[in-house]
N, C-alpha and C positions, 0 to 999 in steps of 0.2 A: 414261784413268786419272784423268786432273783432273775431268774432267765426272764419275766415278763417285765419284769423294772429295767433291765438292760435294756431289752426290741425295743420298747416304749420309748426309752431315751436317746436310742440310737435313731429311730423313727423321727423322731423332735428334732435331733440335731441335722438329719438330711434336709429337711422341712426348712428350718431355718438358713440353711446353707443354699438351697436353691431358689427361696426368697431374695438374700441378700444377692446371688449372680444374676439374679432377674432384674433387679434394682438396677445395681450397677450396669447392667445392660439397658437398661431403659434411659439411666443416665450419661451414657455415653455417646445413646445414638440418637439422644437429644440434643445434648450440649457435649459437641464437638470441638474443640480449639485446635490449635497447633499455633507452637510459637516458632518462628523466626527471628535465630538469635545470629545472623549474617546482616555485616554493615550495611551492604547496600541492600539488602530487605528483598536478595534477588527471587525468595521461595515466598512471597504473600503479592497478594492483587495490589494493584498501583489503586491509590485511596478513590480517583475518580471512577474506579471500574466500579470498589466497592461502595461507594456511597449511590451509582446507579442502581446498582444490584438490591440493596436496600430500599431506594425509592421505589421499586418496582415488586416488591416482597409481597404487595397485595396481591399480585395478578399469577395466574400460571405461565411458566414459561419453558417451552416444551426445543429440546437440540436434539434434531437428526445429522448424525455424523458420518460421512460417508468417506471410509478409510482402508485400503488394503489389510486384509488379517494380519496379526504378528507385525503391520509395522512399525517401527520406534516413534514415529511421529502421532503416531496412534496414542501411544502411553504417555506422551509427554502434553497434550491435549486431555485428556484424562484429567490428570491430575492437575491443570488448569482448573476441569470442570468441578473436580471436585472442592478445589478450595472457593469457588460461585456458588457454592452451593452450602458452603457456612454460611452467607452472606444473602442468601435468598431459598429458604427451604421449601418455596413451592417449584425450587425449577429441577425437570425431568431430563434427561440426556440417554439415548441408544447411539452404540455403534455398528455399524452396517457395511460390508464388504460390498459393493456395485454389483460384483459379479457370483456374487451367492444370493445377494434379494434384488434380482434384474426388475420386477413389478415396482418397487418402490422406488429405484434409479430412475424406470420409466418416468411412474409417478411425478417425481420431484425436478424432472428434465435434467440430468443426475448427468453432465460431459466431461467432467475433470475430476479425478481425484482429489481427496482431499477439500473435498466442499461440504460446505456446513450451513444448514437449512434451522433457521431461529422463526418459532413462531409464537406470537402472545398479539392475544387478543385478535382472533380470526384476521392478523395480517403476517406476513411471513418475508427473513431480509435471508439473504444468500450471500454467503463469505467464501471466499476462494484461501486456499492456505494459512487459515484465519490464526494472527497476531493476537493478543490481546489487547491492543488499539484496533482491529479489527472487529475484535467480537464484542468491546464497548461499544465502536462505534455504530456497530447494527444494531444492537438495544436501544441506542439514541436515538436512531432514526426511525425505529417501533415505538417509541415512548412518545416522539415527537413528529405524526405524518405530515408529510408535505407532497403536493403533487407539483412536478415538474413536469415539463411539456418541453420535446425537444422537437421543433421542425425542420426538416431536412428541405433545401430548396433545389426543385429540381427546372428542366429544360434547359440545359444548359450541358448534356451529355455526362451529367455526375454519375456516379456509383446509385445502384440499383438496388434499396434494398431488399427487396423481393427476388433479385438474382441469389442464385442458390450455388455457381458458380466458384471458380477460383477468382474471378474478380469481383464478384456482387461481395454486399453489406449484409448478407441477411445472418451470418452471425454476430457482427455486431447488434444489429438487431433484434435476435432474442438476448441477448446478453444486458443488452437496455432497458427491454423488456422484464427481464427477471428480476434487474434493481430496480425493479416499481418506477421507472421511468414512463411517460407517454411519448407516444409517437405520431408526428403528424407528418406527411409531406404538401409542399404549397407549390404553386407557383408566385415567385414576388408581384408581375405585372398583373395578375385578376386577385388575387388573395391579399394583396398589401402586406399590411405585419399586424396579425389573428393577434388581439389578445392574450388569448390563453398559452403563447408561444413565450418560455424563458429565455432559449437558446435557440440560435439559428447555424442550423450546418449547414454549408458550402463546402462538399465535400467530391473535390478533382475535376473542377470543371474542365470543357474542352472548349468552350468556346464564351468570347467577355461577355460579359454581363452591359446588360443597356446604362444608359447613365441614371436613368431613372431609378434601376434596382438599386445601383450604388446609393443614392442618394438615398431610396430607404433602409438599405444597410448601416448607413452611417446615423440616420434618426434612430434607428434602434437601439443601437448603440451610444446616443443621447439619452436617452430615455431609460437608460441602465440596463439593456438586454446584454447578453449572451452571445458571441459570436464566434463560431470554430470554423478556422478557414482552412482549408486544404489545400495545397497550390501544387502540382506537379510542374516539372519542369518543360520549355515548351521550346519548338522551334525559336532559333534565334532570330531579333526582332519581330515576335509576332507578343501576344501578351502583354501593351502597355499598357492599358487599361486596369489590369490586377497591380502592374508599378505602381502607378500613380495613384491607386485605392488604398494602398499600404502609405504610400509617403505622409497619406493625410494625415494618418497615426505614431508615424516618426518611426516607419518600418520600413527598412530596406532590402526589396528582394532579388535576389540575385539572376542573371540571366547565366546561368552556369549548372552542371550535373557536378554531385561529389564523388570522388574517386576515392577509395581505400582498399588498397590492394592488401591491407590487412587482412581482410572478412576469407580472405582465402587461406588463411588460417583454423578459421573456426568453421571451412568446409563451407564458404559463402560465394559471394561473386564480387568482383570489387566495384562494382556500382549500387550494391547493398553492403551501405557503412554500416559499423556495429558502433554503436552509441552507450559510453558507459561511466561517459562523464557529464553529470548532473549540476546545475546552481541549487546548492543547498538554501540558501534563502529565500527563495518561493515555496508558499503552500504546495504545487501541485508536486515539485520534484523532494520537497525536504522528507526527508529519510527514504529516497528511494533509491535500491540498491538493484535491480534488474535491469542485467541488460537488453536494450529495444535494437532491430533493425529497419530502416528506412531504405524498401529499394528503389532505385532512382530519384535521388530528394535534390532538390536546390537546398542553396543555402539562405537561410531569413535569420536578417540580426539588426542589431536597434541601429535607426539612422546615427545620424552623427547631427544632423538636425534637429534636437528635439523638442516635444511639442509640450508649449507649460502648463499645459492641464492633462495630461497624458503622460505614464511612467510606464517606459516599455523596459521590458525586463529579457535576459537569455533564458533559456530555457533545458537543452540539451545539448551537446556536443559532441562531434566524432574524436576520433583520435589523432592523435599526434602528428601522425605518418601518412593521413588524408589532406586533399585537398580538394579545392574547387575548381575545378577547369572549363574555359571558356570559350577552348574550341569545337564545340558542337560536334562539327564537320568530321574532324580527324576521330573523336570520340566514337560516332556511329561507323566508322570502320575498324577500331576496335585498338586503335592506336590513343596512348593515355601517357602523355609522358608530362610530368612538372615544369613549365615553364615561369621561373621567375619574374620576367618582366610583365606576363599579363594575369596567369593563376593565385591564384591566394592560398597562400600556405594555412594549414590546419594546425591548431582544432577549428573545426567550421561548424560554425551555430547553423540549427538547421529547424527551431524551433523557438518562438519568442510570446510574451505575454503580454499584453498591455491592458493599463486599466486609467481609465478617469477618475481623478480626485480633485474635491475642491482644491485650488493653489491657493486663496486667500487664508481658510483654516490652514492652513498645513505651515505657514508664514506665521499665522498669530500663536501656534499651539506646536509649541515643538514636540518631536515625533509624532503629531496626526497620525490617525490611520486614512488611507482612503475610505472616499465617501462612497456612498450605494451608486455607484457612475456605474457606465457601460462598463464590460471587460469584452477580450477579443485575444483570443489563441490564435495562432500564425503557424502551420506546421509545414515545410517545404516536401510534403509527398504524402498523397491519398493511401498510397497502397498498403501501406502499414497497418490497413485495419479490414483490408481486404482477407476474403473469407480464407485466401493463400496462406496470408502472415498474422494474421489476429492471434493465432495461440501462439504464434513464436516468441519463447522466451518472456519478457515485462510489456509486449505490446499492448495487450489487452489493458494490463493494470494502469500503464499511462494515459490510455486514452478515458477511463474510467475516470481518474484521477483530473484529468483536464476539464471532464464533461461538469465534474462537481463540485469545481471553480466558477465555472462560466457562470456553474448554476447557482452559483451562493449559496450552495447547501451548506451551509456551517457545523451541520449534525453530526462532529467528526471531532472525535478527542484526539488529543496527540499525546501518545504515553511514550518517554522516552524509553528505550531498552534496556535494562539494568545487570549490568555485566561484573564479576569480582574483580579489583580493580587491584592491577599489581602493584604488591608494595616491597620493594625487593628489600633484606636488611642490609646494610653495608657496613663492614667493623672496621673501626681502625686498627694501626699493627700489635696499640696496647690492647686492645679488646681479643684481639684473636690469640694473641699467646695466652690473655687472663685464661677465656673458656678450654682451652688448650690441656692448661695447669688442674682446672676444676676437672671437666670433664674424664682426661686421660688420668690424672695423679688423684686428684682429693677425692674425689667420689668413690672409685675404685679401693682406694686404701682405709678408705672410711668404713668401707662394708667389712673387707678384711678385718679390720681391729676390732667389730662390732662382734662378726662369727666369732671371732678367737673367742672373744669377753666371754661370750653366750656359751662356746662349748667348756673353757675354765670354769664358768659359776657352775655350769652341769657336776661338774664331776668334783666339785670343792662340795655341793648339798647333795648329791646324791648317795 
């Protein structure tokens, strides 16, 4: 009966023991926390990430991660995901190696490492070495769709985008495509300017444009369109036409090639400048830290004329040791040397912004923002986004970046990067002898007195 009262009781207490780690387990992987007890709060979501995360708790929201096995960027995306995932418990995340599930690469049109495929509610956004101003702001733009329509204008001998080529566009093209962009191409002179068109590209033409088309260029751009121009550099004196379309804008473009005999450093050529100096006060460049190449780029930067309802801004810049040279001639034989009296010393703007805004508001209302007016990108060379250079290095992301300006996609948080912020201590001479005295003398001799005390009372009661 004793031995039956023991099992019984000991039966009871396993019972109750693997109830209460069941509990605890159910309550753990229910209500999950983690505190972040670091000043700048560098280990929790930035509060706009989580309050989207939360807005959207109703819906499922499913991350395909597409990442080499074992690598560190892997883990550190991870644990991104999982702290989104306090903060929204319907959302699902896999990680996937490309080249262990090749079908679902397929699938997903899977070209770059490190891309990240967000779907909720049967629409899907694509993150390239997704930030978490990245991975917010593709939530934003799944929470919030909008169709933009980008028309490419061609006759005019532009980039191709159905060329499949080292010179065609057709990878910008699915790249456009994949950010939920539309795609149209016109002609200006039978199409006019479609409606449904945000932005209009004019990307590398060879030959001017009629005066007619300019002029519908510039209504477009009244009317508060979009407009990305591409200008390569051309025979000297040939090209007025594209001058005198810029000056309208209070842009000035140069009749010159940039030279940076740097780029032959980083294994380039020195008529493809390496650009890696940015105007952090524009949307399109602020926090952009990739460096782009431009081969064969003129230079374009704000007139010295400018136009009072028109704020034309720089944009990117080569380096130091670049310049712009304006001898054509000697240039296509392969000679490049700086001449002061007629070359222009570097940095050379090779990229500029311009946007329309009321002047009256902006007069009665200090700091205005601009108003919904036209905008218009000015980049001195096509080929940057040609099928050759589009993955080189930040090309792709800047022009990415330019296209969803024109487009006033606004669907784009900006979270600043939160970094531990050095706080070095600095002692005076009284401070560093004090800790000196504690550290080296009173501490050490404190413990000393303390054992002694402790083994004397030992053996005084012992």
């Amino acid at each position: 009966m004793k031995y039956l009262f023991v099992r019984t009781q000991l039966f009871f207490v396993s019972v109750i023991l693997l109830v209460t780690f069941a509990l605890m387990m159910i309550l753990v992987m229910r209500y999950n926390y983690r505190w972040d007890f670091t000043k700048e709060k560098i280990f929790s979501l930035a509060q706009p990430t989580a309050d989207l995360l939360e807005e959207l708790s109703s819906e499922k929201i499913e991350v395909f991660a597409f990442y080499p096995q074992d690598d560190p960027a892997r883990e550190h995306f991870e644990v991104f995901l999982k702290q989104a995932l306090l903060h929204h418990p319907r959302l699902t995340f896999n990680f996937y190696d490309p080249d262990r599930a090749p079908n679902l690469a397929k699938q997903f049109q899977i070209k770059d490492l490190y891309t990240v495929i967000i779907q909720y509610q049967g629409r899907q956004e694509r993150v390239l070495a997704p930030t978490e101003e990245g991975f917010t702001s593709a939530l934003l733009r799944l929470a919030h769709p909008k169709q933009v329509t980008l028309c490419f204008v061609t006759g005019h001998g532009e980039a191709a985008l159905s060329q499949e080529d080292r010179s065609g566009y057709s990878f910008f093209r699915d790249e456009l495509l994949n950010n939920n962009y539309q795609i149209q191409e016109i002609i200006l002179d039978r199409d006019r300017l479609p409606s449904a068109c945000d932005v209009y590209v004019v990307a590398g033409p060879h030959r001017d444009l009629e005066e007619d088309e300019y002029t519908l260029l510039k209504q477009a751009f009244r009317d508060g369109k979009g407009i990305f121009f591409l200008v390569d550099p051309m025979d000297q004196g040939t090209g007025g036409s594209f001058r005198d379309y810029m000056d309208y804008f209070g842009i000035t473009l140069g009749e010159d090639v940039i030279v940076d005999k740097m780029s032959r450093v980083v294994g380039g050529d020195f008529l493809v400048p390496l650009v890696n100096q940015y105007v952090v006060g524009h949307p399109i460049t602020l926090s952009f830290e990739h460096p782009t190449f431009f081969p064969v780029a003129r230079s374009v930067q704000p007139s010295t004329k400018a136009k009072r309802d028109i704020r034309v801004e720089p944009l990117a810049l080569s380096g130091s040791n670049s310049w712009a040279e304006t001898n054509l001639a000697e240039l296509e034989q392969g000679e490049a040397v700086f001449e002061s009296d007629s070359d222009l010393a570097g940095p050379i703007c090779l990229a500029v912004a311009a946007e329309e805004y009321d002047q009256s508001q902006k007069d009665s209302v200090p700091g205005a923002q601009a108003s919904e007016g036209g905008r218009l990108v000015v980049v001195g060379d096509s080929d940057f986004l040609t099928n050759a250079y589009l993955d080189l290095s930040g090309n792709k992301y800047l022009a990415l970046k330019m296209v969803q300006w024109l487009a006033k996609d606004d669907r784009f948080i900006a979270i600043n990067p939160r970094q531990p912020e050095f706080e070095p201590l600095y002692l005076k001479p009284r401070d560093r002898i004090l800790m000196l005295v504690i550290f080296i003398g009173a501490l050490p001799l404190a413990i000393f007195f303390l054992g002694a005390f402790w083994v004397i009372w030992r053996k005084k009661t012992g």
